[in-house]
mmCIF file of the N, C-alpha and C atoms, coordinates in Angstrom:
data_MODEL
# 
_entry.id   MODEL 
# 
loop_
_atom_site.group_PDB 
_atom_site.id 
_atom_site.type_symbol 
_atom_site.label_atom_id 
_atom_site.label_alt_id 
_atom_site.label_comp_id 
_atom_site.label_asym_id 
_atom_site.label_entity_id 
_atom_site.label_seq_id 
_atom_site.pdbx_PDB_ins_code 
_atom_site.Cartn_x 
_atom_site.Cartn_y 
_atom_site.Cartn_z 
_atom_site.occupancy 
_atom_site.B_iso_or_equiv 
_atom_site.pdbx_formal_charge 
_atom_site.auth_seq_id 
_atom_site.auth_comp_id 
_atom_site.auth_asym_id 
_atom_site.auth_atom_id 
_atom_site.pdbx_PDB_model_num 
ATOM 1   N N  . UNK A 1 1  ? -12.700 62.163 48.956 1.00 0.00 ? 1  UNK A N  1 
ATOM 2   C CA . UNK A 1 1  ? -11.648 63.143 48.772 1.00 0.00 ? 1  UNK A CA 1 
ATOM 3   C C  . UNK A 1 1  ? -12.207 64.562 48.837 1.00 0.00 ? 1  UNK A C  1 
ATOM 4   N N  . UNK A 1 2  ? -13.031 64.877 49.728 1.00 0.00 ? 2  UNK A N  1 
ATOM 5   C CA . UNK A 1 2  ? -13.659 66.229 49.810 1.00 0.00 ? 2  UNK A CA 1 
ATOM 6   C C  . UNK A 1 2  ? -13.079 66.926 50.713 1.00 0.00 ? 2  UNK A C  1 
ATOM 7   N N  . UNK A 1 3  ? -11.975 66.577 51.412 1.00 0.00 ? 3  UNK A N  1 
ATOM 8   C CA . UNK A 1 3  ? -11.229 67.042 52.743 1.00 0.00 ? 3  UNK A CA 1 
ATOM 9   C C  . UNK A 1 3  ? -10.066 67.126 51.962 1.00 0.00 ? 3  UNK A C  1 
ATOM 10  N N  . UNK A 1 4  ? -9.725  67.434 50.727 1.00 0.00 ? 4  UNK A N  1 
ATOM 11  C CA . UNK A 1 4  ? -8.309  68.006 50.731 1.00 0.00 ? 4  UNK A CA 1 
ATOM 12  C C  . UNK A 1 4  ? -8.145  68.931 49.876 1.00 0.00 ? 4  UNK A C  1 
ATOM 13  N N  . UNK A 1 5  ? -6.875  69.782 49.614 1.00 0.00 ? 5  UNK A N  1 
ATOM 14  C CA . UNK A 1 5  ? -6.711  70.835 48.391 1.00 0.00 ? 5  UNK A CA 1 
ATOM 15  C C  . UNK A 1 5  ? -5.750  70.781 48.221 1.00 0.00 ? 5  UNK A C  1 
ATOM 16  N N  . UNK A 1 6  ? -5.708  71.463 47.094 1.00 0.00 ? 6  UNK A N  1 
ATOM 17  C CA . UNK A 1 6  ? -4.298  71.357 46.135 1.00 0.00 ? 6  UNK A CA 1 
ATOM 18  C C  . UNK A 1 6  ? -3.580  72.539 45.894 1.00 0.00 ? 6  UNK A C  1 
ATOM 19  N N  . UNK A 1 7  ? -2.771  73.056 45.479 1.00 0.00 ? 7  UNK A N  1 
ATOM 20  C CA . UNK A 1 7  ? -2.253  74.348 45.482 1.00 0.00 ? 7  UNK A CA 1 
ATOM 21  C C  . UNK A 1 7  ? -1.131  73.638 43.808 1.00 0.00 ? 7  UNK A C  1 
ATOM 22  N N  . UNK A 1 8  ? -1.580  75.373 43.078 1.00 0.00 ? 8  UNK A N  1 
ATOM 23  C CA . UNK A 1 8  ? -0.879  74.914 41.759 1.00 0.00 ? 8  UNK A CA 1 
ATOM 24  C C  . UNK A 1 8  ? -0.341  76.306 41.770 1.00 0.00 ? 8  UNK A C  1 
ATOM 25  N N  . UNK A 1 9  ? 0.872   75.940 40.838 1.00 0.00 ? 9  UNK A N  1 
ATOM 26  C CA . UNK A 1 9  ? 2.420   77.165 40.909 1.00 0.00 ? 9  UNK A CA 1 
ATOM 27  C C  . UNK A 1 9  ? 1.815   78.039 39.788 1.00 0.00 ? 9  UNK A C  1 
ATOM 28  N N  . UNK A 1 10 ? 1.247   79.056 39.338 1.00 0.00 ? 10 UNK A N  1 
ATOM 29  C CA . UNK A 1 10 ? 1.446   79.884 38.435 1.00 0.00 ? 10 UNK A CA 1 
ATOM 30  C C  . UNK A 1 10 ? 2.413   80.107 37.441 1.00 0.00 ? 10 UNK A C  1 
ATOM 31  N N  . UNK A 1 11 ? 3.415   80.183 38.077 1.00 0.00 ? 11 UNK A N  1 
ATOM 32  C CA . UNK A 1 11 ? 4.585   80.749 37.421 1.00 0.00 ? 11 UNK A CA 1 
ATOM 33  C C  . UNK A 1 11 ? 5.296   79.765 36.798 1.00 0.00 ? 11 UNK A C  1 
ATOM 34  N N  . UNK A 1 12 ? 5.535   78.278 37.031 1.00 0.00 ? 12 UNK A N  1 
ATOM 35  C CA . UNK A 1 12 ? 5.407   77.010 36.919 1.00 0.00 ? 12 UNK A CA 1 
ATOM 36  C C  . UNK A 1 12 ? 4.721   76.453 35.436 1.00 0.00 ? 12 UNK A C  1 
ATOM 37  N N  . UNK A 1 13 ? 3.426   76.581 36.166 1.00 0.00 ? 13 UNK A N  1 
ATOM 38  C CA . UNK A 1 13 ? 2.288   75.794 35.202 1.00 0.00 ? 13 UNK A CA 1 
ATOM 39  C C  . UNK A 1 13 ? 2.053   74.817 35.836 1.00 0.00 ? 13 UNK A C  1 
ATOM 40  N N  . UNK A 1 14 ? 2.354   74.121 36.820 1.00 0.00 ? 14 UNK A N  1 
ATOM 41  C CA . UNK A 1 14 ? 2.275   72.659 37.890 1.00 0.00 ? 14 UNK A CA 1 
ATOM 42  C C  . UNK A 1 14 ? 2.028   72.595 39.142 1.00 0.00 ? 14 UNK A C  1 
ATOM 43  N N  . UNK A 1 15 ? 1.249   71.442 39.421 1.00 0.00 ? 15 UNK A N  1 
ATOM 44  C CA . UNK A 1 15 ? 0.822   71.467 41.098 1.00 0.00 ? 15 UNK A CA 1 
ATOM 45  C C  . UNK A 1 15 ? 2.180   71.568 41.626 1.00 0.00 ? 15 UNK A C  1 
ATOM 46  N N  . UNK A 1 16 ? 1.905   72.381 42.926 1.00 0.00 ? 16 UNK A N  1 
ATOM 47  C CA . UNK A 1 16 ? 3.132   72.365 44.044 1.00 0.00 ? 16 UNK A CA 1 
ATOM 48  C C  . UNK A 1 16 ? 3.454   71.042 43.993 1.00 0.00 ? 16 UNK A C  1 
ATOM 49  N N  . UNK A 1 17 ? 4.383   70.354 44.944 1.00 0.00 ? 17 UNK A N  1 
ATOM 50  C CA . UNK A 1 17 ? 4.763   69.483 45.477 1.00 0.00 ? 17 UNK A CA 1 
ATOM 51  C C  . UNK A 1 17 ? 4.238   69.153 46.711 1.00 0.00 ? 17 UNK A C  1 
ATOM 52  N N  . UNK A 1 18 ? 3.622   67.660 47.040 1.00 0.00 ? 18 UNK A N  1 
ATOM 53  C CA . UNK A 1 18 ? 3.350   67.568 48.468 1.00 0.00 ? 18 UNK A CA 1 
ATOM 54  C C  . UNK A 1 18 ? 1.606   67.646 48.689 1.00 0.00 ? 18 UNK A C  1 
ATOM 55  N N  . UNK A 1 19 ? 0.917   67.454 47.592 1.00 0.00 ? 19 UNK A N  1 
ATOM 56  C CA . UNK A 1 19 ? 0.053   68.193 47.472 1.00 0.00 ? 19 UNK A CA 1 
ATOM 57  C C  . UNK A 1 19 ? -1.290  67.102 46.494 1.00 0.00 ? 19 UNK A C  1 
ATOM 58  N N  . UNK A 1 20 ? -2.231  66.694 46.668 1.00 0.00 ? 20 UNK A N  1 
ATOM 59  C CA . UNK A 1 20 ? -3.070  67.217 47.654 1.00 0.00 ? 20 UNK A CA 1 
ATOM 60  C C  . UNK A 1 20 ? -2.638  67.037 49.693 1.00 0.00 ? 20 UNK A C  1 
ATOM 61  N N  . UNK A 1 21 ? -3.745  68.027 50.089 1.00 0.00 ? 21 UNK A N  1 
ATOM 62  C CA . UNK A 1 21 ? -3.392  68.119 51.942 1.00 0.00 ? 21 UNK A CA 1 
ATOM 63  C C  . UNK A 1 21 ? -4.611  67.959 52.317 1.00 0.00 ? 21 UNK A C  1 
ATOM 64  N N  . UNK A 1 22 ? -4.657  67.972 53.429 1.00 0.00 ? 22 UNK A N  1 
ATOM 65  C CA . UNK A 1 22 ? -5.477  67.542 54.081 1.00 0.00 ? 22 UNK A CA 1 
ATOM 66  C C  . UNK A 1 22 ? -6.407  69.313 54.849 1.00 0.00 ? 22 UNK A C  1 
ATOM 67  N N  . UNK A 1 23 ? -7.623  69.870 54.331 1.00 0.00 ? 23 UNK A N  1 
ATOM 68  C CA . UNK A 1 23 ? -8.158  70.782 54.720 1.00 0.00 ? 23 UNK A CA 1 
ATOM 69  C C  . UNK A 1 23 ? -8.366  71.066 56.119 1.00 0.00 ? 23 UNK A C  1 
ATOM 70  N N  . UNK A 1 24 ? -8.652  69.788 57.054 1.00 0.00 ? 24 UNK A N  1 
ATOM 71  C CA . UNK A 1 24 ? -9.031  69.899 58.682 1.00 0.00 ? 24 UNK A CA 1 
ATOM 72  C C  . UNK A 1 24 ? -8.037  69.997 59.416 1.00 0.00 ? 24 UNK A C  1 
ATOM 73  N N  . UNK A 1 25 ? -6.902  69.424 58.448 1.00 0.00 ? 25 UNK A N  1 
ATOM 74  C CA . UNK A 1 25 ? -5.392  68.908 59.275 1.00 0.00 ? 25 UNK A CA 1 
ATOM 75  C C  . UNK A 1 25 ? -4.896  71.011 59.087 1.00 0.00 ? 25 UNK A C  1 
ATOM 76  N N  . UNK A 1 26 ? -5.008  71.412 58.119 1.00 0.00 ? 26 UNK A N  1 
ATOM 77  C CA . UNK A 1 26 ? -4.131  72.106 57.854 1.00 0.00 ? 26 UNK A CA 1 
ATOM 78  C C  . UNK A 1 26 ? -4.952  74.074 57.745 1.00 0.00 ? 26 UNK A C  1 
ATOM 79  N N  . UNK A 1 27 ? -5.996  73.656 58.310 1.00 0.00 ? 27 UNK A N  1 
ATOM 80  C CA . UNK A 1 27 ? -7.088  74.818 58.647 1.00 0.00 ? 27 UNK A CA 1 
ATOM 81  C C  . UNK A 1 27 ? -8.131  74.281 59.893 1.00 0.00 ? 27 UNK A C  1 
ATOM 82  N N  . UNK A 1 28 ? -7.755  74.233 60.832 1.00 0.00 ? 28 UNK A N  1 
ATOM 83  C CA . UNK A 1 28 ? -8.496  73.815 61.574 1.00 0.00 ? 28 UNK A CA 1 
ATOM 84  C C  . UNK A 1 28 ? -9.678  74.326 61.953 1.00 0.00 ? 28 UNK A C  1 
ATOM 85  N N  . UNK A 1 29 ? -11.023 74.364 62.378 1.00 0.00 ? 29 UNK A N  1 
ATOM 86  C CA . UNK A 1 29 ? -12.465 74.889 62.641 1.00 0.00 ? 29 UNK A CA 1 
ATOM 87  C C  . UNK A 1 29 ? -13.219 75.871 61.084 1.00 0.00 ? 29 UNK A C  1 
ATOM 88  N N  . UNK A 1 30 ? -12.306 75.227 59.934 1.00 0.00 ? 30 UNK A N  1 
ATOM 89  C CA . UNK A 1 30 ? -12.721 75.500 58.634 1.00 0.00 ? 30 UNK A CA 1 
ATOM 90  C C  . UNK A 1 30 ? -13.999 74.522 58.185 1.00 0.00 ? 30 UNK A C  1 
ATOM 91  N N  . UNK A 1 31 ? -14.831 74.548 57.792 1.00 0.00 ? 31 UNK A N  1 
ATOM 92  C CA . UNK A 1 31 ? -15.726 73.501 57.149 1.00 0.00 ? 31 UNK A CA 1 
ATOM 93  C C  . UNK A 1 31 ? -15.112 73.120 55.933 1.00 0.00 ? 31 UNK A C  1 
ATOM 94  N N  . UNK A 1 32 ? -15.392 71.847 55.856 1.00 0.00 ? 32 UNK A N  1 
ATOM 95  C CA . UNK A 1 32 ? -14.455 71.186 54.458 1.00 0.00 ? 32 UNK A CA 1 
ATOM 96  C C  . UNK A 1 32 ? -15.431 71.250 53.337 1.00 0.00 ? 32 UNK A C  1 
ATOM 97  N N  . UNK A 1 33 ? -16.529 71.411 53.156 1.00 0.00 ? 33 UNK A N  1 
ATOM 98  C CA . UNK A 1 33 ? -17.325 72.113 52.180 1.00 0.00 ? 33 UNK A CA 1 
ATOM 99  C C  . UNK A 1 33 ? -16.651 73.520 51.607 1.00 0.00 ? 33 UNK A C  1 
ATOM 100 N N  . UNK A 1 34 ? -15.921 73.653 51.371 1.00 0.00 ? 34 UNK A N  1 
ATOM 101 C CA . UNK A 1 34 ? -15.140 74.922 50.564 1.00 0.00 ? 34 UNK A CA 1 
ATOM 102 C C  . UNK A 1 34 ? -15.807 75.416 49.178 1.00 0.00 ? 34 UNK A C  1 
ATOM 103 N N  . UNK A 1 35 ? -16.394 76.198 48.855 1.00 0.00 ? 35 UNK A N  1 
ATOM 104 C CA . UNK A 1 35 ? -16.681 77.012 47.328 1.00 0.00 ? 35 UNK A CA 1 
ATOM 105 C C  . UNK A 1 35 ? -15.766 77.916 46.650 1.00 0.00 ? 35 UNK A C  1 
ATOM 106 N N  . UNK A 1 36 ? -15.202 78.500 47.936 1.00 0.00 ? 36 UNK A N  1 
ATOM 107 C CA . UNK A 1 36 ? -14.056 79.534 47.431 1.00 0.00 ? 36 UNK A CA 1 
ATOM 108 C C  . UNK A 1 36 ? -13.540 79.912 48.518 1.00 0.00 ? 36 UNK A C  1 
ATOM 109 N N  . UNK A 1 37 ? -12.173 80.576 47.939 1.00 0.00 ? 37 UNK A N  1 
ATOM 110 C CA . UNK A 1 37 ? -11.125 80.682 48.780 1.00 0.00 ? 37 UNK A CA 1 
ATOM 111 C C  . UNK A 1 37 ? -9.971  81.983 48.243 1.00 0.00 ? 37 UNK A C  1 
ATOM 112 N N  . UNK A 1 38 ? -9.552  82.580 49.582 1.00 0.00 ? 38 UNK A N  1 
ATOM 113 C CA . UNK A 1 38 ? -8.702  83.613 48.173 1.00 0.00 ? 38 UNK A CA 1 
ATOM 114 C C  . UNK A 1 38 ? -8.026  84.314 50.289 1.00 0.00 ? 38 UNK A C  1 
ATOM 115 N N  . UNK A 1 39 ? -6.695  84.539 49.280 1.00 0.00 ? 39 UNK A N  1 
ATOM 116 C CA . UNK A 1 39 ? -5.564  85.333 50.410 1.00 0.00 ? 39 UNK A CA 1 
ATOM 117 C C  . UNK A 1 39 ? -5.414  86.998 50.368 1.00 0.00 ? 39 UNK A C  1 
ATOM 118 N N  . UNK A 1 40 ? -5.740  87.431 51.773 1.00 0.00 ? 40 UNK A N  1 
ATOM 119 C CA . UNK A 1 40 ? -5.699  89.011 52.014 1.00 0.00 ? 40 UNK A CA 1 
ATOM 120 C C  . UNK A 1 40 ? -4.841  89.889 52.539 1.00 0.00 ? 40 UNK A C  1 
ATOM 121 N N  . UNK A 1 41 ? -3.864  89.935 53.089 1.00 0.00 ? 41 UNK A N  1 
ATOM 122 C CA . UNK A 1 41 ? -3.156  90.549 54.240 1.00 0.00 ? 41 UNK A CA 1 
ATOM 123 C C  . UNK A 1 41 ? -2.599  89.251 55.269 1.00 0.00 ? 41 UNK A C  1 
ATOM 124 N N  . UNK A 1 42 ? -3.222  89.095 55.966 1.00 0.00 ? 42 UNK A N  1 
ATOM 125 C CA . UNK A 1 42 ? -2.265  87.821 56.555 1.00 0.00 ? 42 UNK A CA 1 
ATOM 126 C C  . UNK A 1 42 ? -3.555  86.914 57.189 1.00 0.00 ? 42 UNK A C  1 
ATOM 127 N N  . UNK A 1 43 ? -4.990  87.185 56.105 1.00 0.00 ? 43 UNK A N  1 
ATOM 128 C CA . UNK A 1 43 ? -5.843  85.955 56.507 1.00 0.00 ? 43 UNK A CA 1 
ATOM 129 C C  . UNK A 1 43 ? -6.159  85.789 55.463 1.00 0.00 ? 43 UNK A C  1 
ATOM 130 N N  . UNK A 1 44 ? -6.672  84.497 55.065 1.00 0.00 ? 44 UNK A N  1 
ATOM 131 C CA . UNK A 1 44 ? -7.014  83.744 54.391 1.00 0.00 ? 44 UNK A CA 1 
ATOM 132 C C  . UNK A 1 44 ? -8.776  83.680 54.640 1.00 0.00 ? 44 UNK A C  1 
ATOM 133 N N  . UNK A 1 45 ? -9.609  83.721 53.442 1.00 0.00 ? 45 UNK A N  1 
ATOM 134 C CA . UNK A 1 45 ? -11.397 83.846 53.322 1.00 0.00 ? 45 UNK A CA 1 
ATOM 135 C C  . UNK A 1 45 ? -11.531 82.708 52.953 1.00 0.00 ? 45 UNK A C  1 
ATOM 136 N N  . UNK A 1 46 ? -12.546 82.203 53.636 1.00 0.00 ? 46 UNK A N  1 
ATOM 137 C CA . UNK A 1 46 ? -12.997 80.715 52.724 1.00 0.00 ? 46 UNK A CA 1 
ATOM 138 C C  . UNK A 1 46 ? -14.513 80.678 53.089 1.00 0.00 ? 46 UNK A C  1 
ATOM 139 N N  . UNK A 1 47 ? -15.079 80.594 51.753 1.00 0.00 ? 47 UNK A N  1 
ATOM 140 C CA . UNK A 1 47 ? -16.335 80.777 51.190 1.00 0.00 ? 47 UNK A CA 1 
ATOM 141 C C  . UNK A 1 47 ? -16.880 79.728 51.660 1.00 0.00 ? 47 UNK A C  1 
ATOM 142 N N  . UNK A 1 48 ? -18.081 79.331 52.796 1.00 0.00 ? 48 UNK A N  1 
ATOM 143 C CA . UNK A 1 48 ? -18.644 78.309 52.626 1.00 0.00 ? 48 UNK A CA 1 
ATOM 144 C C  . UNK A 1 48 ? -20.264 78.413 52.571 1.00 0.00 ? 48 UNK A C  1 
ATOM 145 N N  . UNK A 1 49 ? -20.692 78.054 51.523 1.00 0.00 ? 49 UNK A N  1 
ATOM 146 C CA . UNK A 1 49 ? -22.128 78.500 51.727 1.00 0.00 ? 49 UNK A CA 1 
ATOM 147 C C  . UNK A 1 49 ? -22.502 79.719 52.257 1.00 0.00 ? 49 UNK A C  1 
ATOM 148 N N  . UNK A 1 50 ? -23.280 80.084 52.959 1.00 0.00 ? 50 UNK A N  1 
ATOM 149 C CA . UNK A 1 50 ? -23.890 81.590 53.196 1.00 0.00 ? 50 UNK A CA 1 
ATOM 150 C C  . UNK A 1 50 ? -23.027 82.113 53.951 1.00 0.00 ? 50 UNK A C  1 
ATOM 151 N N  . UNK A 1 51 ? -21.750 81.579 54.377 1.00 0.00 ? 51 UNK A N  1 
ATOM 152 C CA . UNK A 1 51 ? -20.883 81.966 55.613 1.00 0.00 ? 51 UNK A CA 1 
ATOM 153 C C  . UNK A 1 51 ? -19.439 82.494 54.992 1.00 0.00 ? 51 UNK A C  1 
ATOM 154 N N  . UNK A 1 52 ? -18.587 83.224 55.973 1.00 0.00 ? 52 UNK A N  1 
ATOM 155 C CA . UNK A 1 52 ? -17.988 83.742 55.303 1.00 0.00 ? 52 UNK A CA 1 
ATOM 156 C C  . UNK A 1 52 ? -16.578 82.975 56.393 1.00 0.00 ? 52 UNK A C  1 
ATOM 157 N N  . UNK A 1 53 ? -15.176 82.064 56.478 1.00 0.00 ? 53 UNK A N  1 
ATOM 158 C CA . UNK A 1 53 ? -14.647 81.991 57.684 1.00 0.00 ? 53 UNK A CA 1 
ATOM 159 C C  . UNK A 1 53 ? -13.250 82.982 57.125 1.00 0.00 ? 53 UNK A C  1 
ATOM 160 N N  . UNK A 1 54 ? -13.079 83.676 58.507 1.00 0.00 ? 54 UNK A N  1 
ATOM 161 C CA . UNK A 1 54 ? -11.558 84.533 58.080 1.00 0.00 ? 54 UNK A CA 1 
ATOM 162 C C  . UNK A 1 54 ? -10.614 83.587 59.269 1.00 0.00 ? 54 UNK A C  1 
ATOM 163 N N  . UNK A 1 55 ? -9.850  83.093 58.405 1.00 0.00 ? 55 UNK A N  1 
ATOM 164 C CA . UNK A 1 55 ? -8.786  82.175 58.691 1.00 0.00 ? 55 UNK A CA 1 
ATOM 165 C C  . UNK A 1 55 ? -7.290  82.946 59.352 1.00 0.00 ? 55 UNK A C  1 
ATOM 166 N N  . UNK A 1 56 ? -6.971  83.181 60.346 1.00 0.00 ? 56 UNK A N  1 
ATOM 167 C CA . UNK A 1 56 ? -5.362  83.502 60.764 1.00 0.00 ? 56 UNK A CA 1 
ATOM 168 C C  . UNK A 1 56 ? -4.174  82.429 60.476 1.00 0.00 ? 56 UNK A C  1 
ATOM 169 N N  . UNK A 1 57 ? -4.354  82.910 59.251 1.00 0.00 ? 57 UNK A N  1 
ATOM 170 C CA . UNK A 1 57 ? -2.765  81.590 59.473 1.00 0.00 ? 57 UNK A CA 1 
ATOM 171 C C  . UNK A 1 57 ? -1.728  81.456 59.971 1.00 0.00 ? 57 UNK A C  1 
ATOM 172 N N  . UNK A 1 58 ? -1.009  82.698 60.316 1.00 0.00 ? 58 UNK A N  1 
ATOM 173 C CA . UNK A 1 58 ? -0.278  82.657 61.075 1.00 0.00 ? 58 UNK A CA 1 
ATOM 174 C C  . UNK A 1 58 ? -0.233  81.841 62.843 1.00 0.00 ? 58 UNK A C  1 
ATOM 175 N N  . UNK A 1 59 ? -1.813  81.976 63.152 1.00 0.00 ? 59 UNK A N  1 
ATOM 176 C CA . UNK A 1 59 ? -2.367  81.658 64.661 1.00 0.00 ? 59 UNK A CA 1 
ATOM 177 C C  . UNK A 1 59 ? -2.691  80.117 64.109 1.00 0.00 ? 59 UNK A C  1 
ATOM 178 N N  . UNK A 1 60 ? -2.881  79.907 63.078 1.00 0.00 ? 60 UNK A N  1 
ATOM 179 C CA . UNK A 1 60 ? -3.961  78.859 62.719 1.00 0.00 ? 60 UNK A CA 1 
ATOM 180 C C  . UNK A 1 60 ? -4.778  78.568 63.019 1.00 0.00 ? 60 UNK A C  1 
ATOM 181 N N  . UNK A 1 61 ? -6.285  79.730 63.240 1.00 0.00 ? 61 UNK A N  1 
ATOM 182 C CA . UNK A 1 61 ? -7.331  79.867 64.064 1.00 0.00 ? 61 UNK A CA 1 
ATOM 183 C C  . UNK A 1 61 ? -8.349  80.585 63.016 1.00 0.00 ? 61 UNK A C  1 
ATOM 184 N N  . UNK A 1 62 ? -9.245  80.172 63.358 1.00 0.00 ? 62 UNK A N  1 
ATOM 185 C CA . UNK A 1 62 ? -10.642 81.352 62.620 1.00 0.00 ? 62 UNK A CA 1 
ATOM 186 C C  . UNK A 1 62 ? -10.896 82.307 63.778 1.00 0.00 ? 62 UNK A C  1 
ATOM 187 N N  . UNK A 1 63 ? -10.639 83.428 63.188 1.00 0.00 ? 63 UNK A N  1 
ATOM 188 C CA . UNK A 1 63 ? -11.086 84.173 63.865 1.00 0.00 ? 63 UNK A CA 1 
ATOM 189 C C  . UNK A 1 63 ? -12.550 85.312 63.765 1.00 0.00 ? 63 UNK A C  1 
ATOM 190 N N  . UNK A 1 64 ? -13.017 85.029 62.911 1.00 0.00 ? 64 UNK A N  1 
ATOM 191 C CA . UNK A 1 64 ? -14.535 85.345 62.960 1.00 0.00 ? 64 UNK A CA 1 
ATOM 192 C C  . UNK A 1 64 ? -15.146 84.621 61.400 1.00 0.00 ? 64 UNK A C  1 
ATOM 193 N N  . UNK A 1 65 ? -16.519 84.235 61.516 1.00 0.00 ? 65 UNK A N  1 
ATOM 194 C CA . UNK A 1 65 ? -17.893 83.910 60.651 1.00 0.00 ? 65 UNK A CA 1 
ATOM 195 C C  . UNK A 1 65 ? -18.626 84.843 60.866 1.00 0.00 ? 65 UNK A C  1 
ATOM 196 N N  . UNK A 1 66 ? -19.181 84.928 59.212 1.00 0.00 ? 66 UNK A N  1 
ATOM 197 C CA . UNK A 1 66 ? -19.586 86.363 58.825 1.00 0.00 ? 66 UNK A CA 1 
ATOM 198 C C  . UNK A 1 66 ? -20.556 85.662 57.966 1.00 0.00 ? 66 UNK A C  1 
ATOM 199 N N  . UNK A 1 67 ? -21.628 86.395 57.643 1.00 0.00 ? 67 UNK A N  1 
ATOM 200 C CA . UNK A 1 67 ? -22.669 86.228 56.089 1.00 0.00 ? 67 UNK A CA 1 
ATOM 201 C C  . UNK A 1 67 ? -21.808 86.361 55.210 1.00 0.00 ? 67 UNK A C  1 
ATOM 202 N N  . UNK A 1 68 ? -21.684 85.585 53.820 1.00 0.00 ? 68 UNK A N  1 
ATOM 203 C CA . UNK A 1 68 ? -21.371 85.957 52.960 1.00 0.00 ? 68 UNK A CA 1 
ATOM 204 C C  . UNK A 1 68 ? -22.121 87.115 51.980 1.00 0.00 ? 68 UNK A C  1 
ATOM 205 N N  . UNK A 1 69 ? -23.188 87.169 52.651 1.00 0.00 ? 69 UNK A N  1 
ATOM 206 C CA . UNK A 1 69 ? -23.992 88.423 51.407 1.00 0.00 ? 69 UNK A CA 1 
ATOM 207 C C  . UNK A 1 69 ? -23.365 90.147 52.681 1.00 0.00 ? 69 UNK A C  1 
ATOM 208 N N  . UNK A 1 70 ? -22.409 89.872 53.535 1.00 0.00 ? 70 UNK A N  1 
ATOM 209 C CA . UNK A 1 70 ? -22.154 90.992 53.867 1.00 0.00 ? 70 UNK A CA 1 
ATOM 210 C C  . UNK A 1 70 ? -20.878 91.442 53.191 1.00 0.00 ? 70 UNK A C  1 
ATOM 211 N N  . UNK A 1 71 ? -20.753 90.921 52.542 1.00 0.00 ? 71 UNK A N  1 
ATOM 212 C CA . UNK A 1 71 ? -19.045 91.216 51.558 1.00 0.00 ? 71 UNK A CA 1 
ATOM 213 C C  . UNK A 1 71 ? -19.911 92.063 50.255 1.00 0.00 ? 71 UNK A C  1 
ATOM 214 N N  . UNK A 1 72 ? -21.425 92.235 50.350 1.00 0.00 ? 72 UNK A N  1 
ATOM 215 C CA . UNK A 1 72 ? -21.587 92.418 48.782 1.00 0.00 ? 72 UNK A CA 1 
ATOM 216 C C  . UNK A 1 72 ? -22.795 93.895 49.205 1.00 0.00 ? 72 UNK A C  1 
ATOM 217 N N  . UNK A 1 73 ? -22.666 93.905 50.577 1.00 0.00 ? 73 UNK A N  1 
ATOM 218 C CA . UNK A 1 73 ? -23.066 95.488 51.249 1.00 0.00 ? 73 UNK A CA 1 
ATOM 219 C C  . UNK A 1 73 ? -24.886 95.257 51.414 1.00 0.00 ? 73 UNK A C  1 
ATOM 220 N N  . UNK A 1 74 ? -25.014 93.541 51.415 1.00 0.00 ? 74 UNK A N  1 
ATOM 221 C CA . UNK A 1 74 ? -26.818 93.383 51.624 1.00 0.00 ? 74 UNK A CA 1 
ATOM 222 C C  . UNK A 1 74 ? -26.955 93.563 53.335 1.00 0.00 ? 74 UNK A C  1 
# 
């Protein structure tokens, strides 16, 4: 079960509905090794190891890998 995620309601207190998904199905050219993850403007960051992927969700595409130690100005 290392290929999926879950999404929980805040406002709620409870997992969404529908949920766990499937990470490859539903982010495609993402590595399913995920550490972190967090939403910006209309891409989505996902932390994987030393790498950084910026996700288009709208396209449902990565559109660039980055160092992660370049988010921290090394």
């Amino acid at each position: 079960m290392h290929d999926v995620y879950w999404s929980y309601n805040e406002n709620r207190k409870v997992m969404d509905f529908g949920y766990p998904r499937s990470i490859s199905e539903d982010f495609p050219g993402v590595n399913t090794t995920i550490d972190a993850a967090f939403y910006e403007g209309d891409f989505i960051y996902f932390f994987v190891g030393p790498q950084v992927y910026k996700f288009d969700h709208s396209h449902r595409a990565v559109v660039r890998v980055e160092t992660a130690n370049s988010w921290l100005g090394c």
